[in-house]
C-alpha positions in Angstrom: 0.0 0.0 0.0 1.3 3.3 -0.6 1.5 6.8 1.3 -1.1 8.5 -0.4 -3.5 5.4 -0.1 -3.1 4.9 3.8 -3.4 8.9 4.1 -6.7 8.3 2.5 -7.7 5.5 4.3 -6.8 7.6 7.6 -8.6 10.9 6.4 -11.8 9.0 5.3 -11.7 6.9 8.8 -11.8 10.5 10.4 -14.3 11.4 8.1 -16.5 8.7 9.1 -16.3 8.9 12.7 -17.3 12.3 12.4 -20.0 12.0 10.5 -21.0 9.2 13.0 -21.2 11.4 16.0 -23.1 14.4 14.3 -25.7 11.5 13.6 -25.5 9.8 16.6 -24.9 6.3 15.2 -22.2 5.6 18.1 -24.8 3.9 20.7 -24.4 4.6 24.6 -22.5 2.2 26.4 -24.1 -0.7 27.7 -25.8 -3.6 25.5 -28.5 -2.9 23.0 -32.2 -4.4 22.7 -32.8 -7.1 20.6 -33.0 -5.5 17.2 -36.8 -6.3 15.4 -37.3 -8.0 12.4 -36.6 -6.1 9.3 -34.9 -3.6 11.5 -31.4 -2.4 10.5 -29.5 -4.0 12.5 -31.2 -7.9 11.5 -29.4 -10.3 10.4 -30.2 -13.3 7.9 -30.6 -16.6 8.9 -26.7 -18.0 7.5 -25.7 -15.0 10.2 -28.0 -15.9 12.9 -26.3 -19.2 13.0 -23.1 -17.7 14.1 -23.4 -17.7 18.2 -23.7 -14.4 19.5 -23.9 -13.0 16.1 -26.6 -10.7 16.8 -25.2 -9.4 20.2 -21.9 -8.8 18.8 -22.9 -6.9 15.8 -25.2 -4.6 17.5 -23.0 -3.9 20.8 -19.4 -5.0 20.0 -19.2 -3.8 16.5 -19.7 0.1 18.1 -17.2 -0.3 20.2 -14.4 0.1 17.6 -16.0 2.6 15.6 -16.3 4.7 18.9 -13.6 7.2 19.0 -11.5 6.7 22.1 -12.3 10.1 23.8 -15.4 8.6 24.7 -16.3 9.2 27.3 -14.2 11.7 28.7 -10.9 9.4 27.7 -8.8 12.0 26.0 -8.7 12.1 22.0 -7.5 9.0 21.5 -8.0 7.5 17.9 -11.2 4.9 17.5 -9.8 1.2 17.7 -10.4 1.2 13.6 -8.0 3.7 12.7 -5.4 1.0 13.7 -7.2 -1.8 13.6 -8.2 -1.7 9.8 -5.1 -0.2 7.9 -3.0 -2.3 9.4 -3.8 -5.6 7.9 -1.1 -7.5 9.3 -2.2 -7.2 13.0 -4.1 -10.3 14.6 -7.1 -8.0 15.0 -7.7 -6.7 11.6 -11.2 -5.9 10.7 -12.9 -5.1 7.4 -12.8 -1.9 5.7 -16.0 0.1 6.6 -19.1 0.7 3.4 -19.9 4.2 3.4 -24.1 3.9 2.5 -26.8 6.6 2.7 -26.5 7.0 6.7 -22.8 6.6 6.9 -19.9 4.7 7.4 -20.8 1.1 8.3 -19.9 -3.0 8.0 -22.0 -4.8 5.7 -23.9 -8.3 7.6 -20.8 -10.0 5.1 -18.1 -7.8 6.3 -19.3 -8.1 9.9 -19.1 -11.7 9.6 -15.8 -12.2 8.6 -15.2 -9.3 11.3 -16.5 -11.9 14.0 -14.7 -14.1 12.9 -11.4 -12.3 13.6 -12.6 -11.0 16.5 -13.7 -14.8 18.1 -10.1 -16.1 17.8 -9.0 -12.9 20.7 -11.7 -14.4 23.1 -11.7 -17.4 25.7 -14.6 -18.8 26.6 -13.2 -20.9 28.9 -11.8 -18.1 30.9 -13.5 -14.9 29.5 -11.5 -12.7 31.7 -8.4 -13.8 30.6 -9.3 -13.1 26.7 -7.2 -11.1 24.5 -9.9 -8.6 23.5 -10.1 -8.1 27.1 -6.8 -8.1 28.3 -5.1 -5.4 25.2 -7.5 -2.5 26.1 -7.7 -2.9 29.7 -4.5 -0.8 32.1 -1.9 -3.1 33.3 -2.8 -1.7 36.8 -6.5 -3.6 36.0 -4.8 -6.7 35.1 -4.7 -5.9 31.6 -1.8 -6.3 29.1 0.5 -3.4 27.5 -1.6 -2.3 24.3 0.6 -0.2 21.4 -2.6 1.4 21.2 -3.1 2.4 24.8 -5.3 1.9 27.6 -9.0 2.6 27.5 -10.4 1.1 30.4 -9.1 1.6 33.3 -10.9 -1.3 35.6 -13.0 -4.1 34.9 -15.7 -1.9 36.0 -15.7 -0.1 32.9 -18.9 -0.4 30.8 -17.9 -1.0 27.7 -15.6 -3.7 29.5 -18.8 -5.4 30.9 -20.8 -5.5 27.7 -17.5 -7.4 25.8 -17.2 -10.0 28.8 -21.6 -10.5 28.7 -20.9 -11.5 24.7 -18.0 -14.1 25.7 -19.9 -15.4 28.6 -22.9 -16.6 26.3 -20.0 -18.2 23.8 -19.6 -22.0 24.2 -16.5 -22.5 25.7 -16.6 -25.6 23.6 -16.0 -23.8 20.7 -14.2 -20.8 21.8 -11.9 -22.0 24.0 -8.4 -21.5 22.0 -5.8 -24.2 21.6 -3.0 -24.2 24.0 0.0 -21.9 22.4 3.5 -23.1 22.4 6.4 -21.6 24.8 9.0 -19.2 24.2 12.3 -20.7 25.0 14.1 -18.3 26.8 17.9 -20.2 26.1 17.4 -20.3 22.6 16.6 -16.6 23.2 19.4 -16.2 25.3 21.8 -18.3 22.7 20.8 -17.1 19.1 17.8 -14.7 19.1 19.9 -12.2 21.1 22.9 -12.6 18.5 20.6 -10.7 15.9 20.4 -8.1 18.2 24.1 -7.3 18.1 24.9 -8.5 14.5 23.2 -5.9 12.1 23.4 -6.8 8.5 24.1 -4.6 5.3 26.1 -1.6 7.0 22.8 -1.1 9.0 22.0 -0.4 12.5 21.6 -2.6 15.6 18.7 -3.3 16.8 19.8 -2.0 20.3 20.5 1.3 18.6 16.4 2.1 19.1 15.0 -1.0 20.9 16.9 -0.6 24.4 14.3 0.5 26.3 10.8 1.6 26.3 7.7 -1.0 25.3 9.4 -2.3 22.6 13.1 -2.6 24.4 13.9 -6.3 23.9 17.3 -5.4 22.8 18.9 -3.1 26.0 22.4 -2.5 25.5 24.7 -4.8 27.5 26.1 -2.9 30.1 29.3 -4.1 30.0 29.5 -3.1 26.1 29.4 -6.8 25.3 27.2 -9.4 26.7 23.9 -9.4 28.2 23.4 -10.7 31.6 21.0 -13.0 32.9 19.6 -10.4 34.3 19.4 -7.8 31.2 18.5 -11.1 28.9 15.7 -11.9 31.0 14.5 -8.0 30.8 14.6 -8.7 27.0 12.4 -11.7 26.9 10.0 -10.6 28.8 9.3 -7.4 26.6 10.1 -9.6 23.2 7.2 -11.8 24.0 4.5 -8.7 24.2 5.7 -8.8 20.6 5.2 -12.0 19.6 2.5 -14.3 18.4 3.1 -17.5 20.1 2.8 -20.2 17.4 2.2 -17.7 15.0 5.4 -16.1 13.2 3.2 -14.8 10.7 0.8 -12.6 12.7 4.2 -11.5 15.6 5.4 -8.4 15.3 9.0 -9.1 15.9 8.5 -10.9 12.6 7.1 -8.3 10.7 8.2 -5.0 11.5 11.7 -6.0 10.1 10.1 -7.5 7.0 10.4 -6.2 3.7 6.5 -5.0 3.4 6.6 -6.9 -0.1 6.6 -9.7 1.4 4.0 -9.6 4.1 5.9 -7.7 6.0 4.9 -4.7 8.1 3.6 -1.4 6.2 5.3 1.0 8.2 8.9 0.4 10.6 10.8 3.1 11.8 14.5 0.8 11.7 15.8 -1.3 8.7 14.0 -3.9 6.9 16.9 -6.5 8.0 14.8 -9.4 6.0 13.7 -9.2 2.4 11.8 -12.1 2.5 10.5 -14.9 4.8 12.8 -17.3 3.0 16.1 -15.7 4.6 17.1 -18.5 7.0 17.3 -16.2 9.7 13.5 -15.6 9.6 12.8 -18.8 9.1 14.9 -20.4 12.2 13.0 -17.3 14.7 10.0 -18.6 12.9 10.6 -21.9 14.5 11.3 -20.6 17.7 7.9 -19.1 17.5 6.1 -22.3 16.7 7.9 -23.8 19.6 10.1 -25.8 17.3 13.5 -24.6 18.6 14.8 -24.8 22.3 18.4 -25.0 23.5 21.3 -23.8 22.3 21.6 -24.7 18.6 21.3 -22.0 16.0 22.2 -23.5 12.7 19.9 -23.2 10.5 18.1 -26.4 9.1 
């Protein structure tokens, strides 16, 4: 995608959201009534099969159109301004129709929206799901979100009405399957010897990754080796980055990608791998998938 077509996407999400308030299509918080037939917000009877379909279109959906101000948050951007554009994330939704009222999903686009959105939840343990966990403060419980916190307890309305839709999910079906481990000596061993070996003339990756919420790279304090210590500071931020099983959808994995070749549209650093075919990617990519542990970083 070029610039000019993600400055277009951007304007036209900013567009749409404000066209949405002056209308008043961004609900109140808390869930909706069951929508009548031939209302707009029915669904067909292929969509209806879908659990929760219904619920989640009518009181989920609004949440990530809602621009993140309300209420009273601030002016942070709506979740779709990231969450749309950047098609590489784990939680990318559908572009938006603009009809006769506005800016919305199509009963099709919602669909394939859901089922995105199904694979962050747990039914099992809805607390502990991922479309809970990234939006809630770290103070709540929650995890560290690029895109920042918006609710600050579990308390929090909109926070309520996304645990009432995974609570009425079958934790038969949306329970999801057990992820593999990070191995922190492999880390330790060969992952860490990227972060001191740049290719191509080009900068470490402790020149910017050192600290902050993407430091998994801090400079060795001695100049040339990471303590246990300082390593296990590194793995700990590294796996906020990371997909577990999933090389594919991790950060760490993209952002360094050429963007021709799935990798990540926008990186502030080098693009150290041209394509997922460079042995290096491919022997992280294991790691990922749980496929490497230990000390051995030869490639296959």
């Amino acid at each position: 995608m070029r610039t000019q077509d993600t400055r277009r996407i951007r304007t036209r999400w900013l567009a749409a959201l404000a066209l949405g308030a002056s209308l008043g299509v961004l609900a109140a918080v808390g869930p909706a009534e069951s929508p009548e037939v031939g209302s707009a917000v029915a669904v067909t009877a292929e969509a209806q099969e879908l659990p929760g379909f219904e619920y989640y279109r009518e009181n989920i959906e609004p949440i990530f159109m809602r621009p993140r101000g309300y209420p009273n948050r601030g002016e942070d951007a709506a979740c779709v301004m990231c969450h749309v554009w950047q098609t590489n994330l784990r939680f990318a939704l559908e572009d938006m129709t603009e009809t006769q009222n506005g800016w919305s999903w199509t009963e099709v686009q919602s669909r394939a929206n859901y089922e995105v959105v199904t694979q962050l939840v747990d039914a099992s343990d809805p607390a502990s799901s991922k479309l809970l966990q990234k939006p809630l403060a770290p103070t709540a419980g929650g995890e560290d979100h690029t895109g920042g916190t918006f609710w600050e307890s579990t308390d929090d309305a909109e926070y309520q009405v996304a645990l009432e839709w995974i609570v009425m999910l079958s934790a038969v079906e949306f329970t999801p399957p057990p992820t593999p481990a990070l191995d922190f000596e492999f880390f330790r061993t060969c992952v860490q010897q990227v972060f001191a070996s740049p290719r191509y003339g080009q900068l470490p990756c402790t020149e910017c990754h050192s600290g902050g919420s993407a430091g998994f790279a801090p400079a060795p304090a001695n100049g040339t080796s990471w303590t246990e210590a300082e390593a296990r500071r590194g793995f700990e931020v590294i796996q906020r980055l990371i997909v577990p099983g999933n090389p594919e959808r991790s950060r760490f994995m993209l952002k360094p990608l050429h963007n021709e070749s799935g990798g990540s549209y926008t990186h502030n650093g080098v693009r150290r791998w041209q394509s997922q075919n460079d042995p290096e990617w491919q022997v992280l990519a294991e790691w990922i998938r749980g496929e490497r542990t230990g000390s051995s970083c030869s490639a296959a």
